[in-house]
LUMTIGU-624461 format. One record per residue: residue in one letter; residue number from 1; x, y negated, z of N, C-alpha, C in turn. Coordinates in nm, 3 decimals, padded with zeros to 5 digits, m for minus. Atoms other than C-alpha are relative to their C-alpha. Layout:
{A,NUM,{X,Y,Z},{X,Y,Z},{X,Y,Z}}
...
END
This chain:
{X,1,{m00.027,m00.065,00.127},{m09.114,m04.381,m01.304},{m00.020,00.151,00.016}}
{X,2,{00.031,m00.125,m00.020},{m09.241,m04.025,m01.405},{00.144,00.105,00.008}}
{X,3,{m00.137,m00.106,00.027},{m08.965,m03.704,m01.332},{m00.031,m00.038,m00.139}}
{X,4,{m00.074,m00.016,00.121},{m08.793,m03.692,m01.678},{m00.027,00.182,m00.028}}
{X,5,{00.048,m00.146,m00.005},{m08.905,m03.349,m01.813},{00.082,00.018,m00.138}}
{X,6,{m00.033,m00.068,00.091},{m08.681,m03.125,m02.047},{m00.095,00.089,m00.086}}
{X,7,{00.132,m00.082,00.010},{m09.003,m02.983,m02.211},{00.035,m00.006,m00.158}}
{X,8,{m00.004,m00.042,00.136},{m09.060,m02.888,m02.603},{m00.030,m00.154,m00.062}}
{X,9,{00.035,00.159,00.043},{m09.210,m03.285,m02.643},{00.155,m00.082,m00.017}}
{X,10,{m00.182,00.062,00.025},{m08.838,m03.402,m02.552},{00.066,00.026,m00.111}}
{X,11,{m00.094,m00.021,00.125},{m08.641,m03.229,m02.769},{m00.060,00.000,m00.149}}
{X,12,{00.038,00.093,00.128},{m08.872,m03.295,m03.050},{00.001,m00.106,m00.033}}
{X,13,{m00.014,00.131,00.018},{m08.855,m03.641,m03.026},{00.128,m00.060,m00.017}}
{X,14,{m00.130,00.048,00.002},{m08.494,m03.664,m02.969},{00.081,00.075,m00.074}}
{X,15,{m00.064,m00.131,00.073},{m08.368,m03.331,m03.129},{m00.016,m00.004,m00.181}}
{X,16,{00.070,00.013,00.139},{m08.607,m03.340,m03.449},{m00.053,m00.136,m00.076}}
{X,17,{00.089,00.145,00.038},{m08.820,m03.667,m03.496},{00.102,m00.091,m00.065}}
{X,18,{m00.061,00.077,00.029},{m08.784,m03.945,m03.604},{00.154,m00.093,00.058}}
{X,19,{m00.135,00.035,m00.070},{m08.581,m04.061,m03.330},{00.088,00.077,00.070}}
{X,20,{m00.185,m00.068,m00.050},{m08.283,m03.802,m03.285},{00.082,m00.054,m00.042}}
{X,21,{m00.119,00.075,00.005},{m07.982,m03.875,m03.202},{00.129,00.110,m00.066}}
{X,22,{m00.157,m00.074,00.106},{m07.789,m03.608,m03.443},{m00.060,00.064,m00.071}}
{X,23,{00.066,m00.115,00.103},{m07.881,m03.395,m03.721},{00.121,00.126,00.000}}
{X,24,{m00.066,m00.106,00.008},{m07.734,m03.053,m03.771},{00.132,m00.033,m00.043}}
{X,25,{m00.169,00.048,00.062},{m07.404,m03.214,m03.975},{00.056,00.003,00.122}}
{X,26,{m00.092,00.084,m00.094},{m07.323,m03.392,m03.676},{00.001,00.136,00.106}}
{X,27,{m00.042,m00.106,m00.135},{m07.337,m03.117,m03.404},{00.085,00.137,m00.092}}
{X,28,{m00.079,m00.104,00.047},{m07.146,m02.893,m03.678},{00.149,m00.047,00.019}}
{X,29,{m00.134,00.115,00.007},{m06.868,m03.169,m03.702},{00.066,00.020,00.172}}
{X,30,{m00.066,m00.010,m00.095},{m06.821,m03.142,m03.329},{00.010,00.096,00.052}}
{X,31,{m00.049,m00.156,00.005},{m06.857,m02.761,m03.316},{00.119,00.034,m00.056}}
{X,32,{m00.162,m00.034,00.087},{m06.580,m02.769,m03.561},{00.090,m00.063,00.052}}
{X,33,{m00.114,00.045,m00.097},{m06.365,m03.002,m03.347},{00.002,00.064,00.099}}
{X,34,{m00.045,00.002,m00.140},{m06.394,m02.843,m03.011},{00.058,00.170,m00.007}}
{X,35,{m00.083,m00.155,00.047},{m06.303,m02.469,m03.230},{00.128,m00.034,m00.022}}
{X,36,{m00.143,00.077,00.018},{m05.985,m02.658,m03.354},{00.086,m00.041,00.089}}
{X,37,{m00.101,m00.007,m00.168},{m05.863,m02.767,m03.026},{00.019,00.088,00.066}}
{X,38,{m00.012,m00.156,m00.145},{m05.935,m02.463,m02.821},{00.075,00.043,m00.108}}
{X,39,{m00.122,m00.094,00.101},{m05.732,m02.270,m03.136},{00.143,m00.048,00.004}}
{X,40,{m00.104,00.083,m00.018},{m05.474,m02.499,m03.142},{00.069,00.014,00.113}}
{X,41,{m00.044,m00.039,m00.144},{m05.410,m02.456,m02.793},{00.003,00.111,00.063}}
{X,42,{00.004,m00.103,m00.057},{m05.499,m02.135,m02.698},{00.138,00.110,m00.100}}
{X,43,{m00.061,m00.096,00.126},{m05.247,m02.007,m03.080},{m00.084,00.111,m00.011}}
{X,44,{00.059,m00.140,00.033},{m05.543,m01.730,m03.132},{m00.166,m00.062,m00.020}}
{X,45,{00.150,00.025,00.097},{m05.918,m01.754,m03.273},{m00.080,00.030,00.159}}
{X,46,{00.072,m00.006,m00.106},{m06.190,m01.819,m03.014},{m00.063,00.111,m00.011}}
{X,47,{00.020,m00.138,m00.026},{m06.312,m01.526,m02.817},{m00.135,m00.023,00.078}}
{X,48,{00.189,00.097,m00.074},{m06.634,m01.754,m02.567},{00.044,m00.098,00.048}}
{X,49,{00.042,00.165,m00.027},{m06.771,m02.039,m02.510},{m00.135,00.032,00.126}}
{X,50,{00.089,00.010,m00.085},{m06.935,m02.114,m02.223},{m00.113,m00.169,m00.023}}
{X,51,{00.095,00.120,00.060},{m07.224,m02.407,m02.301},{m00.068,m00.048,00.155}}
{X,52,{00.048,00.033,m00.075},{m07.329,m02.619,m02.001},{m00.075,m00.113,m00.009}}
{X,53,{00.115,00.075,m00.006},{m07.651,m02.830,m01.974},{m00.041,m00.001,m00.150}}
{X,54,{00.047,m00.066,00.109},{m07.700,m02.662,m02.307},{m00.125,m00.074,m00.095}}
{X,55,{00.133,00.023,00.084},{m08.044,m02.795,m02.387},{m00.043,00.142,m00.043}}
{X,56,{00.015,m00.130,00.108},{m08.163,m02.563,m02.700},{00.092,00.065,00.000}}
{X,57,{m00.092,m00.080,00.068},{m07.836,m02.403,m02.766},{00.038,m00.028,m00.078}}
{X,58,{00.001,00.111,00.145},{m07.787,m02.630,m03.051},{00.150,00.043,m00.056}}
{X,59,{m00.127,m00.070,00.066},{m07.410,m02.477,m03.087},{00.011,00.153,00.033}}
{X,60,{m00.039,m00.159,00.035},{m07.489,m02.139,m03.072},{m00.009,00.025,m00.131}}
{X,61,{m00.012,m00.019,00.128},{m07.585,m02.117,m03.423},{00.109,00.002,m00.084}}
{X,62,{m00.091,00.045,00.028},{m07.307,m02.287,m03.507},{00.153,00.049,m00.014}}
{X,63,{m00.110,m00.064,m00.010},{m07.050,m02.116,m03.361},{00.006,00.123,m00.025}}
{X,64,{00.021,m00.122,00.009},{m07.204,m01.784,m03.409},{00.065,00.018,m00.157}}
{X,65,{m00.075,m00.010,00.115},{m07.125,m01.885,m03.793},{00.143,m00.042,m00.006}}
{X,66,{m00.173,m00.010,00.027},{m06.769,m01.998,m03.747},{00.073,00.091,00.055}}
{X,67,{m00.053,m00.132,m00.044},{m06.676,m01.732,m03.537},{m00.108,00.067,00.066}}
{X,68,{00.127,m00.078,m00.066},{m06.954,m01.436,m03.520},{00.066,00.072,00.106}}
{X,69,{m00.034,m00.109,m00.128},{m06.713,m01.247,m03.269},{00.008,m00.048,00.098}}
{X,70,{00.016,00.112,m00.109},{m06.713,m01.554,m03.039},{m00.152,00.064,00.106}}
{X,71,{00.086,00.019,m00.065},{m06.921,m01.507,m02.714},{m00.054,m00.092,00.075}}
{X,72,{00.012,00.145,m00.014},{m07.129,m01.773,m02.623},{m00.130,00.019,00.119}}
{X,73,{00.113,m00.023,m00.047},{m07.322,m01.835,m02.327},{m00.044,m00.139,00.044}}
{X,74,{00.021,00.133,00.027},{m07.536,m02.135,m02.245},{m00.070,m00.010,00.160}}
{X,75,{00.089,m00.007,m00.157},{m07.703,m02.294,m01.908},{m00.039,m00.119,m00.002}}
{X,76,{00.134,00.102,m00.008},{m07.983,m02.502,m01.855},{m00.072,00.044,00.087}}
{X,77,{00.126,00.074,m00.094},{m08.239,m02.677,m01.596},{m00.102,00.060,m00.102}}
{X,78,{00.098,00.032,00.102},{m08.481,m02.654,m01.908},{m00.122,00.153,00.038}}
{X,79,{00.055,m00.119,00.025},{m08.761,m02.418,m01.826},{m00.062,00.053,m00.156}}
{X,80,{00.064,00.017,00.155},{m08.889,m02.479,m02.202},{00.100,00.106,m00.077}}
{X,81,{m00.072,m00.029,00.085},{m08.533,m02.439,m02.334},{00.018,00.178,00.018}}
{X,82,{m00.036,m00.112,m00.073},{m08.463,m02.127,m02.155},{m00.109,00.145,m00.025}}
{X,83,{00.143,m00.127,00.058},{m08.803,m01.956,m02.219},{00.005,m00.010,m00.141}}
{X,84,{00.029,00.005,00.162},{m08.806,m02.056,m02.624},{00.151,00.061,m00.009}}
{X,85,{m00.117,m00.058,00.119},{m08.416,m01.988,m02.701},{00.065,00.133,00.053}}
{X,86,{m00.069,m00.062,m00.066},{m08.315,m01.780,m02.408},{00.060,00.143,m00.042}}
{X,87,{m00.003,m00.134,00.071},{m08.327,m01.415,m02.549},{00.108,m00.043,m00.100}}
{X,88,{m00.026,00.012,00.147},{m08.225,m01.560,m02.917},{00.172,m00.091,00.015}}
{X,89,{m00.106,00.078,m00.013},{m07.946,m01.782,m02.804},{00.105,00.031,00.126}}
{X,90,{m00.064,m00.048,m00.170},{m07.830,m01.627,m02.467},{00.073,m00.087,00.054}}
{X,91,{00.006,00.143,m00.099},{m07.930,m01.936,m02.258},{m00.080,00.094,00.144}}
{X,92,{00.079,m00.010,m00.148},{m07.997,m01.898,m01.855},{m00.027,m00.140,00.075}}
{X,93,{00.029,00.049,m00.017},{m08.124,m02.083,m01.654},{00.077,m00.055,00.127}}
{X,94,{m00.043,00.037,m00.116},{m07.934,m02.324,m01.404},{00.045,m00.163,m00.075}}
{X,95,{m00.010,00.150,00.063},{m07.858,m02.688,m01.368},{00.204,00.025,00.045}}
{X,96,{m00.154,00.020,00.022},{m07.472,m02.833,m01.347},{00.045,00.026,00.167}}
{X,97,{m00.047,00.049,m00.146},{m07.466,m02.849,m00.950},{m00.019,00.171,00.064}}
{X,98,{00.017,m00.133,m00.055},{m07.571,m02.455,m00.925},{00.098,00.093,m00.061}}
{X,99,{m00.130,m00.066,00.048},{m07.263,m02.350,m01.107},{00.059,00.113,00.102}}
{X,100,{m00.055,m00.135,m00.126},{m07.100,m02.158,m00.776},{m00.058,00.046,m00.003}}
{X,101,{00.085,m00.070,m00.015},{m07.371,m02.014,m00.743},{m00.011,00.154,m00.087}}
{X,102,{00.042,m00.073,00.118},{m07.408,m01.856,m01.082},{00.065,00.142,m00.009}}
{X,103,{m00.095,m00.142,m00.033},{m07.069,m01.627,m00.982},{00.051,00.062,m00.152}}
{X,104,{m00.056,m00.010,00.147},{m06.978,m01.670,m01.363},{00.165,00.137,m00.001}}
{X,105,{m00.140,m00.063,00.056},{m06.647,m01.460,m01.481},{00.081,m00.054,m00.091}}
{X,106,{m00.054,00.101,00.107},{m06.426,m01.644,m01.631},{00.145,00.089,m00.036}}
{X,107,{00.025,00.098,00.007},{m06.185,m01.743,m01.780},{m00.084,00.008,m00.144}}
{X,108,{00.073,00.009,00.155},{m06.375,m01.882,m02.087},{00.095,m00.077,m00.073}}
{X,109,{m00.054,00.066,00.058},{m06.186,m02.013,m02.376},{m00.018,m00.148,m00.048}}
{X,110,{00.030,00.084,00.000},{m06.374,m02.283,m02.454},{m00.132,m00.059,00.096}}
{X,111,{00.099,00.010,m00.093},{m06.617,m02.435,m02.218},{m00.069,m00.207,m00.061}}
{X,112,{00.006,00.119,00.079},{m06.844,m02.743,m02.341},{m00.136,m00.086,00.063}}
{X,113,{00.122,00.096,m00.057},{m07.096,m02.999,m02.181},{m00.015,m00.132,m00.061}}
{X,114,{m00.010,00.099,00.115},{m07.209,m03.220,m02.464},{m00.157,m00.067,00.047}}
{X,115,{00.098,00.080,m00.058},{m07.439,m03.504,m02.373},{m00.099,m00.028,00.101}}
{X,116,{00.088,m00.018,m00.100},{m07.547,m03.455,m02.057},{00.054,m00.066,00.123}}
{X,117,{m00.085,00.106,m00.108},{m07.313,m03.616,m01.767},{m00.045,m00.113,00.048}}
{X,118,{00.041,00.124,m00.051},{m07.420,m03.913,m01.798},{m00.183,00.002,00.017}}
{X,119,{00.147,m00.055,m00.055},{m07.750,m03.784,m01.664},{m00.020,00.082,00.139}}
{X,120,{m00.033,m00.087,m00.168},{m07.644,m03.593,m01.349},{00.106,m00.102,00.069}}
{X,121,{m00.059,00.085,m00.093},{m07.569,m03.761,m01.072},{00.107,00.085,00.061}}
{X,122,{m00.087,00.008,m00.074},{m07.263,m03.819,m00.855},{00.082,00.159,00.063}}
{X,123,{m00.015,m00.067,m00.112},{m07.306,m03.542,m00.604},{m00.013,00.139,m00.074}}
{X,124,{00.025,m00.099,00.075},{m07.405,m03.276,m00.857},{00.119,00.017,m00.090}}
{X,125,{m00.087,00.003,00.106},{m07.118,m03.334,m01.119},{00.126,00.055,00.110}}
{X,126,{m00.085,m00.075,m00.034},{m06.893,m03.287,m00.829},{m00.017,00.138,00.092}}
{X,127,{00.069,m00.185,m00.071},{m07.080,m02.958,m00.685},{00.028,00.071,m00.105}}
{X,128,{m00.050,m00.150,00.111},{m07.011,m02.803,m01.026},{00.144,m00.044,m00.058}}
{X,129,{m00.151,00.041,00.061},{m06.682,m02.996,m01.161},{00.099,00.147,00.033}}
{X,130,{m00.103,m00.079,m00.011},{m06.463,m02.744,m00.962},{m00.019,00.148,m00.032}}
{X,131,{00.073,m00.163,00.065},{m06.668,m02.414,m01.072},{00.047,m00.028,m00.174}}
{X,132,{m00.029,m00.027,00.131},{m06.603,m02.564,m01.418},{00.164,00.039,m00.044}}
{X,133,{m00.166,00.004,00.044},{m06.222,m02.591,m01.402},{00.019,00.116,00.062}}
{X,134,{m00.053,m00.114,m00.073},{m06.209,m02.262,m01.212},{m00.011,00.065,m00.144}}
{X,135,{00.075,m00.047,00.095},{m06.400,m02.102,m01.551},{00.079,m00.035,m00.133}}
{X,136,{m00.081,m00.007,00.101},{m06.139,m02.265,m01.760},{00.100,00.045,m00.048}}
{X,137,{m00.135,m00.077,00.054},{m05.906,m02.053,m01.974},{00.064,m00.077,m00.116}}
{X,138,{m00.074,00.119,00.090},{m05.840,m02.339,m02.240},{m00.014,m00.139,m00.029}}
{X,139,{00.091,00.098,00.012},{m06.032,m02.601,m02.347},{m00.115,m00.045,00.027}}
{X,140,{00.128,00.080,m00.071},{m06.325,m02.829,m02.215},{00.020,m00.092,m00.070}}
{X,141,{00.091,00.096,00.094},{m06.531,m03.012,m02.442},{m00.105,m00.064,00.069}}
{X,142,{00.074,00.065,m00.107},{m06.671,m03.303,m02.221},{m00.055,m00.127,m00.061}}
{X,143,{00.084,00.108,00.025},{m06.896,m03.537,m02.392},{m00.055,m00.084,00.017}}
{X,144,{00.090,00.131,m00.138},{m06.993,m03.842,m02.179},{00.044,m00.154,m00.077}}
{X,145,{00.001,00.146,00.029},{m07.130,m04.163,m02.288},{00.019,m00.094,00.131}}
{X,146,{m00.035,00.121,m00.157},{m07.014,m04.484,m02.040},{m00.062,m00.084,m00.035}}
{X,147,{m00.011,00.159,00.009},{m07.060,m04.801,m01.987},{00.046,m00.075,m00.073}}
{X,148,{m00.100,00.059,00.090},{m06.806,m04.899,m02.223},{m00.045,00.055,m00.142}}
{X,149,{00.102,m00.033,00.141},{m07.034,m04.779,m02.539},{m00.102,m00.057,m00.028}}
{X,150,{00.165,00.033,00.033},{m07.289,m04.887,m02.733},{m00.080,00.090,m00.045}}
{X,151,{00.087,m00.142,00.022},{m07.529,m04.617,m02.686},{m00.171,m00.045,m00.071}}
{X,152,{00.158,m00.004,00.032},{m07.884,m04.585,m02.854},{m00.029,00.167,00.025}}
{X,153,{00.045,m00.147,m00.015},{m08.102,m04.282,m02.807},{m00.073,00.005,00.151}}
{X,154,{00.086,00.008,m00.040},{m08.246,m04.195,m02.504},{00.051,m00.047,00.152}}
{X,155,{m00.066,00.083,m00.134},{m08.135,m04.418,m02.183},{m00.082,00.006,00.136}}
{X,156,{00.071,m00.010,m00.112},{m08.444,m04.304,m01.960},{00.113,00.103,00.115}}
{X,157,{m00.111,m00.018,m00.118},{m08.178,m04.210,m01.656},{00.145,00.031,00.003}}
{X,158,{m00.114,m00.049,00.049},{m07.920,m04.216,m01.847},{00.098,m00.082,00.141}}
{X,159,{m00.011,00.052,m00.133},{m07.651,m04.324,m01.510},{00.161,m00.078,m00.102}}
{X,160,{m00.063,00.041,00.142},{m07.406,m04.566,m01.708},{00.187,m00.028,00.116}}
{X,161,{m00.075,00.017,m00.103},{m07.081,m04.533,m01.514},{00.125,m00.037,m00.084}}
{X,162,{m00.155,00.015,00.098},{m06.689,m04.652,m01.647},{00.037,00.101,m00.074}}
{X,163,{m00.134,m00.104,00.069},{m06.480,m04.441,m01.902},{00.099,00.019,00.150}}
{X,164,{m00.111,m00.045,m00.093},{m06.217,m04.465,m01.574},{m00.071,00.044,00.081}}
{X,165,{00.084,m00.059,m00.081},{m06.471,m04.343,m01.367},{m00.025,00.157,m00.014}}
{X,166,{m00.030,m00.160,00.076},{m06.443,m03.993,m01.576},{00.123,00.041,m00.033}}
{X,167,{m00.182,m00.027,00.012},{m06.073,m04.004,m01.648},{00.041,00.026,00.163}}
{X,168,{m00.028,00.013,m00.146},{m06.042,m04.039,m01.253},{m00.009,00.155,00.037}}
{X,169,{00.060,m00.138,m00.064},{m06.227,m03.735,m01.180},{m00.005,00.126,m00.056}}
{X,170,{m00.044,m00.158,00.028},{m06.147,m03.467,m01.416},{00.131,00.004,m00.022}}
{X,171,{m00.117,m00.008,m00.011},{m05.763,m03.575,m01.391},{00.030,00.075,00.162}}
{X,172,{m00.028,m00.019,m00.185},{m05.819,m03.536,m00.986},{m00.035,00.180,m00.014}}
{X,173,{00.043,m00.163,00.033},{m05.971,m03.164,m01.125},{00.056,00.038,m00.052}}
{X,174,{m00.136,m00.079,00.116},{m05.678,m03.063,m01.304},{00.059,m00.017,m00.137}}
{X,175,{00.020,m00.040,00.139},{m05.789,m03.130,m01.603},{00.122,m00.113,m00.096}}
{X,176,{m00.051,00.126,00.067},{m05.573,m03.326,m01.888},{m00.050,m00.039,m00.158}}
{X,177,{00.048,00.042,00.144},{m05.686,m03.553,m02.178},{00.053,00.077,m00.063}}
{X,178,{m00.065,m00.035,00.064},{m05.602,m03.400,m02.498},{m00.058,m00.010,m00.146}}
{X,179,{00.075,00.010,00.155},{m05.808,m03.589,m02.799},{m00.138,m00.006,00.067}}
{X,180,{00.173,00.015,m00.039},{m06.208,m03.670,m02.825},{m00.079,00.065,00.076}}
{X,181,{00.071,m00.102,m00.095},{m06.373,m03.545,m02.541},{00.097,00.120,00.010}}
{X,182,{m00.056,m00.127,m00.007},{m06.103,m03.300,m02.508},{00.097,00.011,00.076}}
{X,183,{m00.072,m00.041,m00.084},{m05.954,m03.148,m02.243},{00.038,00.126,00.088}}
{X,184,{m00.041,m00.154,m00.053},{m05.719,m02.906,m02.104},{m00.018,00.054,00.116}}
{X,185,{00.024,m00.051,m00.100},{m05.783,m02.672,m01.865},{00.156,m00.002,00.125}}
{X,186,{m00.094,m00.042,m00.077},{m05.498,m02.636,m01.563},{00.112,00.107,m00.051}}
{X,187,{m00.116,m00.094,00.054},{m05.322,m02.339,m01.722},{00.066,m00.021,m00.097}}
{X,188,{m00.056,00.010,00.140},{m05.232,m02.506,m02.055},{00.080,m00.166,m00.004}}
{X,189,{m00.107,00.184,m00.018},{m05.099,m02.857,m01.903},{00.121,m00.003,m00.030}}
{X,190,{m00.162,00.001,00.076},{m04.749,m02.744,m01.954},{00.022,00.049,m00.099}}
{X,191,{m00.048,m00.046,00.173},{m04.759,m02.599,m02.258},{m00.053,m00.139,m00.122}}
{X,192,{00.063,00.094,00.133},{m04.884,m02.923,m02.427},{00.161,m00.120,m00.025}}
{X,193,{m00.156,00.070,m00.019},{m04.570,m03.112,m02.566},{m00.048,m00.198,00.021}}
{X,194,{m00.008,00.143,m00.100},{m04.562,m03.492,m02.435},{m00.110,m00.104,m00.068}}
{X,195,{00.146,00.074,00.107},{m04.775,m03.632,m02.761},{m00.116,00.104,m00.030}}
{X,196,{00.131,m00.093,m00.004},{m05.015,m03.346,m02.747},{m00.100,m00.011,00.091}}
{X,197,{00.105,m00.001,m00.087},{m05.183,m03.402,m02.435},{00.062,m00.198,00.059}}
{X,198,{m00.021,00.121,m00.038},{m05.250,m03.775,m02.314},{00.019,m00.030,00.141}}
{X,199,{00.035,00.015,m00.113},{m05.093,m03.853,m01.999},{00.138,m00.084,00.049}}
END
């Protein structure tokens, strides 16, 4: 099977075409949930977002209109994405496993890796996992389809692993449920009262 290429053909086909798997509603709908939790939790109006395996940038727009004072930065493998939005969207370039590397500043208020997980392997998810929870100042917006879904869209390497197989490993990282894809960073575990955060 050919490498899998993040190139301008991809995300037209899956982004735009006929066969994407969201239209603008839908990535506003979950821009607007993962502002609502981080607010909720943090009691104050988001201040950045950090965006990992980014793609396009597809919630910078987004968030730039719900909160323009929000800073938002994004990171991507994609040499496509990175050269077309990079400037316009302030996307760099790195995959999930070069995180240490990157020497980020944190913390970030909201931090968000939406559909991509279940596409990076094993050894990579946990080369950047602990750079992500270091980077967290509230909320993490973690988007991962399992095994336990019925997914359509695009399944070329998609790696199809348990729901407990992801509860395992960002509980063992600090992190705690707290609603759809949503979870708290280490500093806000005790401030969540007993039905606020799932645990």
């Amino acid at each position: 099977m050919p490498e899998k290429r993040y190139d301008r053909a991809y995300f037209d086909h899956w982004y735009r075409g006929r066969s994407r798997v969201s239209t603008k509603d839908d990535v506003r709908r979950k821009v607007s949930l993962a502002i609502a939790g981080c607010e909720y939790f943090l009691r104050r109006r988001l201040r950045s977002v950090l965006d990992v395996a980014c793609g396009e940038g597809a919630w910078q727009p987004h968030i730039k209109h719900l909160r323009p004072g929000a800073k938002y930065l994004g990171l991507d493998p994609s040499d496509y994405a990175v050269s077309r939005f990079g400037e316009s969207r302030n996307l760099r370039k790195a995959s999930f496993d070069e995180l240490p590397k990157m020497r980020l500043r944190g913390p970030y208020d909201l931090i968000v890796c939406s559909d991509a997980l279940h596409y990076i392997n094993d050894d990579d998810i946990r080369a950047g996992l602990p750079e992500l929870v270091r980077l967290a100042g509230g909320v993490l917006f973690l988007e991962v389809l399992t095994a336990d879904d019925d997914i359509t869209g695009d399944l070329n390497g998609m790696i199809r692993r348990p729901a407990a197989w992801y509860r395992k490993l960002f509980e063992k990282a600090g992190l705690t449920a707290a609603g759809p894809y949503t979870w708290l960073a280490p500093s806000l575990r005790d401030d969540a009262a007993a039905l606020e955060a799932l645990r």
